[in-house]
KOLSEMI-633697 format. One record per residue (C-alpha): residue number from 0; residue in one letter; y negated, x, z. Coordinates in steps of 0.1 Angstrom, whole numbers, always signed. Layout:
BEGIN
PT   volum   donu      c2      c1      c3
PT     NUM      a       Y       X       Z
...
This chain:
BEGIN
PT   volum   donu      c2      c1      c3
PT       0      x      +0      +0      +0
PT       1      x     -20     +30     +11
PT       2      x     -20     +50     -24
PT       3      x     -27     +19     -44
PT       4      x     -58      +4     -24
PT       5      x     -72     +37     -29
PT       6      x     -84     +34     -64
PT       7      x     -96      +0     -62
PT       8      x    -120     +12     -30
PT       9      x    -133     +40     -51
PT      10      x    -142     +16     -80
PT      11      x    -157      -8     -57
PT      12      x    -176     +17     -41
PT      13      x    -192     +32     -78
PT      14      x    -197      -3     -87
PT      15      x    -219     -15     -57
PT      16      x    -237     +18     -62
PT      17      x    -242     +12     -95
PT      18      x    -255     -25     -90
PT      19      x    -277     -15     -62
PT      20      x    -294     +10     -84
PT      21      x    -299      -8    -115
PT      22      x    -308     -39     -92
PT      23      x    -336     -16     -75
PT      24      x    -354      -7    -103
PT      25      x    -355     -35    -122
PT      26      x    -369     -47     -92
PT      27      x    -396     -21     -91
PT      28      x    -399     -27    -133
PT      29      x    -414     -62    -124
PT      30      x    -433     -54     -93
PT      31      x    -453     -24    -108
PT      32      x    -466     -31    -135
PT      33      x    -494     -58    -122
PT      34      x    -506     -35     -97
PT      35      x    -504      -3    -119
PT      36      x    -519     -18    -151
PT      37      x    -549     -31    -130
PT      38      x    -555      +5    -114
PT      39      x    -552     +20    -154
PT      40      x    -579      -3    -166
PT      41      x    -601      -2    -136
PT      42      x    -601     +41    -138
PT      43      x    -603     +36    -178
PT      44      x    -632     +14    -174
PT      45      x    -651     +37    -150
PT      46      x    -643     +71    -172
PT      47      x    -658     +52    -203
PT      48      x    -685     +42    -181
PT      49      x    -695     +76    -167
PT      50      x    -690     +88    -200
PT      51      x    -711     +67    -225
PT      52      x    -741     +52    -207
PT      53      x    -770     +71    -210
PT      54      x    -782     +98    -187
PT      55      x    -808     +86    -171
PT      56      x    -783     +51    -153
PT      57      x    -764     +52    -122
PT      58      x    -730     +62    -127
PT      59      x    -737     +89    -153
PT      60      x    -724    +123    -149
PT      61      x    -758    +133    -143
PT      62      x    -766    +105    -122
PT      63      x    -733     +96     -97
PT      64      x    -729     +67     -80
PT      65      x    -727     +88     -50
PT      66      x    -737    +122     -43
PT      67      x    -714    +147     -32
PT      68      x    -716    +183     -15
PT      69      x    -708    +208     -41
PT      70      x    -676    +220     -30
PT      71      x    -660    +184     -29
PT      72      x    -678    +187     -65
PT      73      x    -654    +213     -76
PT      74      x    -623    +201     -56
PT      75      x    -629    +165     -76
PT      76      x    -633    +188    -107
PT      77      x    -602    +207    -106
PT      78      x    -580    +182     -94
PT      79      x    -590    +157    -124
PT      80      x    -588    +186    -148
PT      81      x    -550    +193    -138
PT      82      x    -543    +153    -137
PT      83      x    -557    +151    -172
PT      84      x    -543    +181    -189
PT      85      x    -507    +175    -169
PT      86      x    -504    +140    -173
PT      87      x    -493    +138    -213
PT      88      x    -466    +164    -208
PT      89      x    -457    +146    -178
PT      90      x    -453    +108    -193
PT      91      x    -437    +126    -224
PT      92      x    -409    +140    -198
PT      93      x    -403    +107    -186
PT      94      x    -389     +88    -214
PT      95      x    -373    +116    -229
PT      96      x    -354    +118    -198
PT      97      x    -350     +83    -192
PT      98      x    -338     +79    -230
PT      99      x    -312    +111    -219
PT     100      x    -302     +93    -191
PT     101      x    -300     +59    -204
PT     102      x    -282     +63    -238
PT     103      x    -265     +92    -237
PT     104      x    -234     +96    -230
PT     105      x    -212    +123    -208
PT     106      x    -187    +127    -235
PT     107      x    -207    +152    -257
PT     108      x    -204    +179    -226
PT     109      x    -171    +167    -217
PT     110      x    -159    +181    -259
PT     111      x    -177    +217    -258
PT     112      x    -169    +221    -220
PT     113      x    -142    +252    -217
PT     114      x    -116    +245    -192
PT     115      x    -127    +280    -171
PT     116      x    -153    +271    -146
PT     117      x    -172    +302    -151
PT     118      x    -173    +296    -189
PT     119      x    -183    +258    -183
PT     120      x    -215    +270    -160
PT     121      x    -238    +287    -190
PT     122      x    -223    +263    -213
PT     123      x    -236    +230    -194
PT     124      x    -270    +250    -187
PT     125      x    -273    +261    -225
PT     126      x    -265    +222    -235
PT     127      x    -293    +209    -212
PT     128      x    -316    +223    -236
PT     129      x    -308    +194    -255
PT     130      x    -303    +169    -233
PT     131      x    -335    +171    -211
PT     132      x    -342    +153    -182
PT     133      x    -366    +157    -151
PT     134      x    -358    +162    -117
PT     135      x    -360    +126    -110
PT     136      x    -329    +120    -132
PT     137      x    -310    +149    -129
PT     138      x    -291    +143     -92
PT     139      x    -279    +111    -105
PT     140      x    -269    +122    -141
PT     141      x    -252    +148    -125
PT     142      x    -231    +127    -105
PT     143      x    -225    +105    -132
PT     144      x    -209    +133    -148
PT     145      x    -186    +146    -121
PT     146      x    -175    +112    -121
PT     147      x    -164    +112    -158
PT     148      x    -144    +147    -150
PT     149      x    -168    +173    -154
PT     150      x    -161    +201    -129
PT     151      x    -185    +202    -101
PT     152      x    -200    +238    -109
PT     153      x    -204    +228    -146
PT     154      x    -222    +190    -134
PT     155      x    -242    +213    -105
PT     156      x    -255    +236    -136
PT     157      x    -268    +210    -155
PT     158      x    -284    +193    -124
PT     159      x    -306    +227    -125
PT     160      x    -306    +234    -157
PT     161      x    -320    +197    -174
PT     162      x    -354    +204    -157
PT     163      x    -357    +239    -158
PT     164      x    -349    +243    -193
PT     165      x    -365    +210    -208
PT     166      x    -383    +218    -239
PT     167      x    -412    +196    -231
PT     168      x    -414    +218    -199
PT     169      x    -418    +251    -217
PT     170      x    -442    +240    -244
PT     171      x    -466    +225    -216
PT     172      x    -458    +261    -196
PT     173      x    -466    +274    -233
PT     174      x    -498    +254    -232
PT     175      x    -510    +261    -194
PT     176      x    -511    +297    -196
PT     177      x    -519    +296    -235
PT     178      x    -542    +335    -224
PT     179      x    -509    +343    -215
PT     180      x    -482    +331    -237
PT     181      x    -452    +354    -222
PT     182      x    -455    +333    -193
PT     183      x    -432    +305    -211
PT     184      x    -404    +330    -225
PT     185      x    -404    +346    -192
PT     186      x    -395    +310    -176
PT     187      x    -372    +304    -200
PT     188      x    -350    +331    -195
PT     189      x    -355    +333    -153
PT     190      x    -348    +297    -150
PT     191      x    -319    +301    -170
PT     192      x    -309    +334    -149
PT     193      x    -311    +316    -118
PT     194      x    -291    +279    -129
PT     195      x    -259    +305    -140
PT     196      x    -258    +325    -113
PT     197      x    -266    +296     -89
PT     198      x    -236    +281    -105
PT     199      x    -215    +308    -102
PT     200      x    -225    +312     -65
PT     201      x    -212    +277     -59
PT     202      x    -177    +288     -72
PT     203      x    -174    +320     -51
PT     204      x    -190    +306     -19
PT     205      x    -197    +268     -21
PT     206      x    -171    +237     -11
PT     207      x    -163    +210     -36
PT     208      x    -146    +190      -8
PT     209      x    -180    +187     +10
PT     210      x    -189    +162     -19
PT     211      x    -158    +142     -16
PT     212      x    -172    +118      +7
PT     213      x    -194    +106     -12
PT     214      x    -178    +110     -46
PT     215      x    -144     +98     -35
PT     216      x    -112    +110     -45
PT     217      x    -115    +112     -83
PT     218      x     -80    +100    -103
PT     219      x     -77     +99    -140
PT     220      x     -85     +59    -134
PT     221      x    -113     +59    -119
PT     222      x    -125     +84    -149
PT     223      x    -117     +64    -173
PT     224      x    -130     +34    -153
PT     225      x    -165     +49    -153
PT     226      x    -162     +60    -188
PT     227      x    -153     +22    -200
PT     228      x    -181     +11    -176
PT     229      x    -211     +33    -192
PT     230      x    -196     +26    -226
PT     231      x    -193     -12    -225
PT     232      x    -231     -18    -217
PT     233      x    -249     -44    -242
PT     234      x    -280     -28    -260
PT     235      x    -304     -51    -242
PT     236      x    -289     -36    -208
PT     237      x    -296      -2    -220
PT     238      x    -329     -11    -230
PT     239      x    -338     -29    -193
PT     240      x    -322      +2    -180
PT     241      x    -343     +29    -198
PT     242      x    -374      +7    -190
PT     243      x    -368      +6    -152
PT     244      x    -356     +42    -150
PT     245      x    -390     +54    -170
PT     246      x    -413     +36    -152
PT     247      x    -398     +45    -115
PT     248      x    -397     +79    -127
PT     249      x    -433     +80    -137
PT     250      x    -448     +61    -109
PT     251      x    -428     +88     -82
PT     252      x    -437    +123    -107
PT     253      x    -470    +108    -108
PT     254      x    -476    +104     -73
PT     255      x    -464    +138     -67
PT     256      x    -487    +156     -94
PT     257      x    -517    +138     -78
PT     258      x    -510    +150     -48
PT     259      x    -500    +184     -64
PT     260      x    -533    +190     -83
PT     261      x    -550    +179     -54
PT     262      x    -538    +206     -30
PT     263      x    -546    +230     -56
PT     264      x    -580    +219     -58
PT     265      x    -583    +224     -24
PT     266      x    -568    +260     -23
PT     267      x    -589    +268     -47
PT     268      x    -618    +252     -31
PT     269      x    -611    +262      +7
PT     270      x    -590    +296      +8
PT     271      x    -615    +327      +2
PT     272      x    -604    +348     -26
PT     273      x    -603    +373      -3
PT     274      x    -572    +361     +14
PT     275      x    -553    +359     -18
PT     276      x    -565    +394     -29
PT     277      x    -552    +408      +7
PT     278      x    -521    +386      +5
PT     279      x    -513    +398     -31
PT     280      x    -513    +440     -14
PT     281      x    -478    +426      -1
PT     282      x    -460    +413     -32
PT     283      x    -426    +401     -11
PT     284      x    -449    +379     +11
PT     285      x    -468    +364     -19
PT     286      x    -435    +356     -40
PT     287      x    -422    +338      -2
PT     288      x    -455    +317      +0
PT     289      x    -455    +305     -36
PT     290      x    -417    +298     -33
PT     291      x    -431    +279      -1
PT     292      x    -458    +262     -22
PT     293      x    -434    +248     -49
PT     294      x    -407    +235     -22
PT     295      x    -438    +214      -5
PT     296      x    -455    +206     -34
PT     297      x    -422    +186     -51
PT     298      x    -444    +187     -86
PT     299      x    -424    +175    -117
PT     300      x    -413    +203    -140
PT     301      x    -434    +187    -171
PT     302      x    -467    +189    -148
PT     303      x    -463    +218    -127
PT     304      x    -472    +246    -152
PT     305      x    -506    +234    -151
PT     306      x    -510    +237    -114
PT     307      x    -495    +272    -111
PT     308      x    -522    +281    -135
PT     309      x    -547    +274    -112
PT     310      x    -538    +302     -88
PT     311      x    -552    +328    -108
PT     312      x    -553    +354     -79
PT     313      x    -515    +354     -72
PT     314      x    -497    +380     -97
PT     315      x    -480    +365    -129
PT     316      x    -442    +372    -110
PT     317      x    -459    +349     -82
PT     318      x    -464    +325    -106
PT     319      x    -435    +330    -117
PT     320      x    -416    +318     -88
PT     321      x    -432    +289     -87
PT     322      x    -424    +279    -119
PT     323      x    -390    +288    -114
PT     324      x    -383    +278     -80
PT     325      x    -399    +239     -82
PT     326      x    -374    +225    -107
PT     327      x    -348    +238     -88
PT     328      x    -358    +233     -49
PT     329      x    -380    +208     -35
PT     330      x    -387    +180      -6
PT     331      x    -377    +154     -32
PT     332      x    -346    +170     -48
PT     333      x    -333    +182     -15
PT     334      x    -333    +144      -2
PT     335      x    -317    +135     -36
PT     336      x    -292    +155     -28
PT     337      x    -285    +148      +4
PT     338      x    -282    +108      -3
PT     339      x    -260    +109     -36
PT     340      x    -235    +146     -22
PT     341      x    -240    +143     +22
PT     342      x    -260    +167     +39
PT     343      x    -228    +191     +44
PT     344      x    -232    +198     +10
PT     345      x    -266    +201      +5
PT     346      x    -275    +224     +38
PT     347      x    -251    +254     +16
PT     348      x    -259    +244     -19
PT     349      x    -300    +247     -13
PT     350      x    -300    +282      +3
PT     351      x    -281    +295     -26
PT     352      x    -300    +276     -52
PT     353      x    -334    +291     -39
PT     354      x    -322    +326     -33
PT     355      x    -309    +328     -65
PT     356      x    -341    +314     -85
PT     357      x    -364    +340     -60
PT     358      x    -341    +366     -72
PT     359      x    -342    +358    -109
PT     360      x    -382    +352    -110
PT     361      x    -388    +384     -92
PT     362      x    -360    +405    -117
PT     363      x    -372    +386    -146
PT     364      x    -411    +389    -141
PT     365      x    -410    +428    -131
PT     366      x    -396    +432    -162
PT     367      x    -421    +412    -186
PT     368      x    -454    +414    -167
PT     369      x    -444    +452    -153
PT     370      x    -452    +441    -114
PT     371      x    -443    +416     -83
């Protein structure tokens, strides 16, 4: 009776997960937008206004509404400017991710995937180059996939590797540091560094059975269960799903590159230069505070280039690390984590993850900018 209840519990588990996540953010779909589309057409309305009337009426740029000391001034300045140049990168990373997420399907990975582990690690971080996805996604896309049978190592890699590697994340990197156009190879090839050998770490020292209750005990039927599931959804299903999954994405990344460009305004703004010029005598301690900044920060990958730019007196490696470590470890992700793979799993999987993307940033940008 035991061995074949088993089974059925593990289906009936995936499936209320399953319909408590789709029934979320549908939810969410048809709450948002009333509140949302107001806020866009009431902060449209007032950048036209500010923009167009003439010089000489209230509201004008030369003429506020409300006069403000000089350095709130340039705090407002520089957190709009990284909202504004972020923001198009960051909506484009969205729906290519929710599209990836949406109608995609595991079975691609699951025909190129080599049977070693250590093989299947660079492969599934390769492949995320074309199959993109943001932070926001990735946890869930990854468990999707252990679920069909991908190894954990090889669904773990592509977890990293979809936001790390995005396209869209490189050409806004690309575009960020356009005085400095290395910067975006040099991400590239760190972030990649980092998702193998993270990867490989979790197959020397990590613990697949740390996962299991969460996962469940995965048979050949409850593989091809989930297969049969993801495969029999209706077009219009997919559709209400890719809407839902975009717009929860984008109203969470947004929040957090608000709050992102903020804080950098306010570095900029606040901290002397001084400091940074006295911090930047100690390379280790910089690299350690920017890996610091990225964890707290939680910025999305597609956004974050733009903010890293802003701390011009931190050395390119510094940068760097942000860069590299962000998409890899942060508040957001590590929560993620913890609530789809326990917290067993998660308090030995995020240590290795960060000390492996420090590692990589730091080898990768001595060797392209010629310092820490």
């Amino acid at each position: 009776m035991t061995e074949t209840s088993s089974p059925v519990s593990v289906h009936e588990h995936d499936h209320a997960h399953h319909v408590t996540e789709q029934q979320r953010r549908q939810g969410l779909a048809r709450t948002l937008p009333t509140w949302f589309i107001a806020l866009a057409a009431v902060s449209a309305a007032l950048l036209i206004y500010t923009q167009v009337v003439p010089t000489n009426w209230v509201g004008s740029v030369s003429n506020p509404f409300i006069k403000l000391p000089s350095d709130v001034e340039a705090w407002a300045a520089i957190t709009i400017a990284v909202i504004i140049q972020a923001f198009p990168f960051l909506v484009l990373g969205v729906v290519v991710s929710a599209a990836i997420s949406t109608f995609a399907s595991g079975a691609f990975l699951q025909r190129i995937m080599p049977r070693d582990s250590f093989l299947a690690v660079p492969t599934a971080s390769v492949s995320a180059v074309a199959l993109p996805g943001c932070e926001c996604a990735s946890v869930p896309v990854s468990r999707s996939l252990m679920r069909s049978g991908l190894s954990p190592a090889a669904s773990l890699a592509f977890l990293l590797a979809a936001p790390s590697l995005n396209p869209v994340v490189i050409v806004s990197t690309a575009v960020a540091f356009n005085a400095m156009i290395e910067m975006a190879w040099a991400r590239f090839f760190a972030s990649l560094l980092a998702v193998i050998l993270a990867g490989w770490a979790w197959i020397i020292l990590g613990d697949n059975r740390l996962m299991k209750d969460r996962l469940g005990e995965q048979t050949q039927e409850d593989i091809d269960h989930h297969r049969a599931e993801m495969q029999g959804r209706t077009a219009a299903q997919k559709w209400a799903t890719f809407q839902a999954a975009a717009l929860h994405d984008l109203t969470q990344a947004g929040s957090f590159l608000v709050l992102g460009a903020m804080v950098a305004g306010l570095v900029k703004v606040v901290i002397p230069a001084q400091w940074f010029l006295t911090l930047a005598r100690q390379p280790a301690l910089v690299i350690l505070v920017m890996a610091l900044f990225a964890i707290l920060l939680s910025l999305c990958s597609e956004a974050d280039a733009f903010v890293a730019a802003s701390f011009t007196a931190v050395s390119p490696t510094a940068q760097l690390v942000f860069l590299v470590v962000g998409p890899v470890v942060d508040i957001k992700l590590i929560a993620m984590q913890g609530g789809s793979f326990g917290w067993a799993f998660t308090r030995r999987f995020v240590p290795i993850v960060l000390v492996c993307a420090i590692l990589s940033a730091s080898l990768v940008g001595m060797i392209i900018f010629g310092r820490f």
